[in-house]
C-alpha positions in Angstrom: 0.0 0.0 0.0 3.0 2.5 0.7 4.4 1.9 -2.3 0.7 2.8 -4.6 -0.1 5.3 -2.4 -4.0 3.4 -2.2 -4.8 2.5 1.0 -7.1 -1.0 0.2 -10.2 -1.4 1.9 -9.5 -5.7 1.2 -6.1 -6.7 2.5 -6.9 -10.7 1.8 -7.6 -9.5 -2.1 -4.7 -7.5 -2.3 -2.5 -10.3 -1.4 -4.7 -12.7 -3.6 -4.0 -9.9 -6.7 0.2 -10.5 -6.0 -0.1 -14.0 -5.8 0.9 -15.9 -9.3 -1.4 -18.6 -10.2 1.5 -21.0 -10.0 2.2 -19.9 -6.0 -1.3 -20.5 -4.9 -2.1 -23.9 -3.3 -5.1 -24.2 -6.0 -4.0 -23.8 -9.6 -7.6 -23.0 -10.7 -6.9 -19.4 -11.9 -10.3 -18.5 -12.0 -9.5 -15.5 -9.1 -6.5 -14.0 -11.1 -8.5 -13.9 -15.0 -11.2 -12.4 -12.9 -8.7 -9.6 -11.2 -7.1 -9.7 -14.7 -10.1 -8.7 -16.5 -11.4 -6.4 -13.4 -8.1 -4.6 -13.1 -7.7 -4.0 -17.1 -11.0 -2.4 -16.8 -10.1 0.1 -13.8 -7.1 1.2 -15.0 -8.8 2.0 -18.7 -11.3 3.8 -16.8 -9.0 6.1 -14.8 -6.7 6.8 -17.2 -9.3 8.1 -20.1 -10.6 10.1 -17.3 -7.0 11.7 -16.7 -6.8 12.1 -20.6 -9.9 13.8 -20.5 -9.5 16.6 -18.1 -6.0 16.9 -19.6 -7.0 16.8 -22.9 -10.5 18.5 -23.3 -9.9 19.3 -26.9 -8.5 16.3 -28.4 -10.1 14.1 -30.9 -11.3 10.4 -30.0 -8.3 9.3 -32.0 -5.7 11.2 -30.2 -7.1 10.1 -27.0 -6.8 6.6 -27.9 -3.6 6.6 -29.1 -2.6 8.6 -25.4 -4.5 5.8 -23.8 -2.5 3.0 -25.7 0.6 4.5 -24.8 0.2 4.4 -21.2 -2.2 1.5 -20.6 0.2 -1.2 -22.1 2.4 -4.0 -20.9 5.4 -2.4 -21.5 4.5 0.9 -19.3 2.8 -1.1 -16.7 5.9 -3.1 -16.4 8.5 0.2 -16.2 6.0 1.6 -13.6 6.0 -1.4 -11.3 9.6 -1.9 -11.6 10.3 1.4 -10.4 7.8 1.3 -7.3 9.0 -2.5 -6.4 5.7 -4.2 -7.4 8.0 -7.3 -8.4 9.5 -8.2 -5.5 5.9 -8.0 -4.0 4.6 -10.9 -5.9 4.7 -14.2 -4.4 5.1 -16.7 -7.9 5.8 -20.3 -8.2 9.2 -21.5 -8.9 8.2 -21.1 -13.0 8.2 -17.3 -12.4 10.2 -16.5 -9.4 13.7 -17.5 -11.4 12.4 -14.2 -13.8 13.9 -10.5 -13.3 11.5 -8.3 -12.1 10.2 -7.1 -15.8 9.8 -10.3 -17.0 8.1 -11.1 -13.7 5.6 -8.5 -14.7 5.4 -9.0 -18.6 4.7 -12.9 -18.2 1.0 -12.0 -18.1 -0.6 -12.6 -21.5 -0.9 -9.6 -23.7 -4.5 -8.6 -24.7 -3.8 -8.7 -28.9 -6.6 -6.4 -29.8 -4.3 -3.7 -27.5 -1.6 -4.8 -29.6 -2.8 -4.7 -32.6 -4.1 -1.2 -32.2 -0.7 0.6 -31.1 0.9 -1.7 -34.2 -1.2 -0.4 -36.7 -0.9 3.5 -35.7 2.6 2.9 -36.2 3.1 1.2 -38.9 0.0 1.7 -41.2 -1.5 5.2 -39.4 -4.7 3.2 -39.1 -7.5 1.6 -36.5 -7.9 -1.7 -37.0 -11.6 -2.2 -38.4 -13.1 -5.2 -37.2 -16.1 -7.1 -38.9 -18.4 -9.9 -38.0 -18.5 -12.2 -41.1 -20.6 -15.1 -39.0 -22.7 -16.1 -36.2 -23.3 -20.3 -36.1 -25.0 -22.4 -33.5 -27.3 -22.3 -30.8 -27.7 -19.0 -28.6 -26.6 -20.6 -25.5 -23.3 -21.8 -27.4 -22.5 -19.7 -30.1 -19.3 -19.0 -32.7 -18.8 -15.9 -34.0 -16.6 -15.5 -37.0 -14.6 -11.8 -37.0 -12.4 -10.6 -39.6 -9.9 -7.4 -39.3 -8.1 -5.1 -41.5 -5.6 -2.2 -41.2 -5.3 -0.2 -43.9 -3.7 -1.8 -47.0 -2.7 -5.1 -45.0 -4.6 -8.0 -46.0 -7.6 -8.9 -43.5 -7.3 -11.6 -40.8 -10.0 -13.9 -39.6 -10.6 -15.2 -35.9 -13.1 -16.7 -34.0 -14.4 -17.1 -30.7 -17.4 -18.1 -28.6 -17.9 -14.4 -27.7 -17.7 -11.5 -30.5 -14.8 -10.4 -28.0 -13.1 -13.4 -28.0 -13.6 -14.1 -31.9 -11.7 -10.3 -32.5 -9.1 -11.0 -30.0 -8.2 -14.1 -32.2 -8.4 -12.6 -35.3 -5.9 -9.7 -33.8 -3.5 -12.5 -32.6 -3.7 -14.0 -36.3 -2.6 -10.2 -38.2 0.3 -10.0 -35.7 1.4 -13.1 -36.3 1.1 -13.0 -39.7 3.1 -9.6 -40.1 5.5 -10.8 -37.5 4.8 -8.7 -34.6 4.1 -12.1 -32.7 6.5 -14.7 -32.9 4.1 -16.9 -31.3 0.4 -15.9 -29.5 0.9 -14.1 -26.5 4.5 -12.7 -27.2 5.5 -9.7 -28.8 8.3 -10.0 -30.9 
């Protein structure tokens, strides 16, 4: 808590948010996605708020871009490093052998994210995402999702969720450019 400056109202789900999956006595993971996806959502939140206020003139696509470049593995990682988030985290023996960066970076990167800061860079465009399908029952559908970034040929994904279906098809353009050497890592 000194080292956030937040003083947490839950210390048993603070020390549950350090704890690697591989450190815990159950290896379910369920707790950690759910922080995962709880946390990603927080910090999006706070931080579009900050651009906001800072930025009361700038256009959606600036923000975005401001929002990328702060919210992102590679920021998050420098920022931890330098409050000493990584020595806080109790891992398993797979993790704890990692420096403190790599500690931090292990966690999965979210490819739409990715894909987004990519194609600013190299293509000065959004990626456009499509639905091409929808099969199966409502209880258990798959959805079908292709991207695009500018003059780069479209990639198709799919998932049980539209989210889940975009995510893939993101994963597949990195890795087809060669931003990804393989899902999950950036190159």
């Amino acid at each position: 808590m000194e080292r956030t400056g937040h003083a947490f109202g839950d210390r048993q789900r603070l020390q549950r948010a350090l704890a690697w999956v591989s450190a815990r006595s159950s290896h379910a993971g369920v707790d950690y996605e759910r922080f995962e996806f709880l946390g990603d959502r927080v910090l999006g939140l706070v931080v579009a708020d900050m651009l906001l206020a800072a930025f009361p003139n700038a256009a959606e696509g600036e923000l975005s871009l401001r929002l990328n470049a702060l919210v992102n593995a590679e920021a998050l990682s420098e920022i931890a490093e330098e409050i000493g988030l990584p020595e806080l985290i109790r891992a398993g023996s797979d993790v704890r052998g990692l420096d403190g960066r790599k500690r931090i970076g292990a966690a999965r990167r979210d490819a739409k994210t990715e894909l987004q800061e990519w194609a600013h860079q190299a293509a000065g465009a959004t990626p456009a995402y499509r639905i091409d399908g929808r099969e199966g029952p409502d209880h258990d559908p798959l959805f079908t999702v292709s991207v695009k970034v500018g003059q780069f040929a479209p990639a198709i994904g799919s998932g049980r969720s539209k989210r889940e279906a975009e995510q893939a098809a993101a994963a597949a353009l990195l890795l087809r450019e060669g931003v990804w050497m393989n899902e999950g890592s950036a190159a």
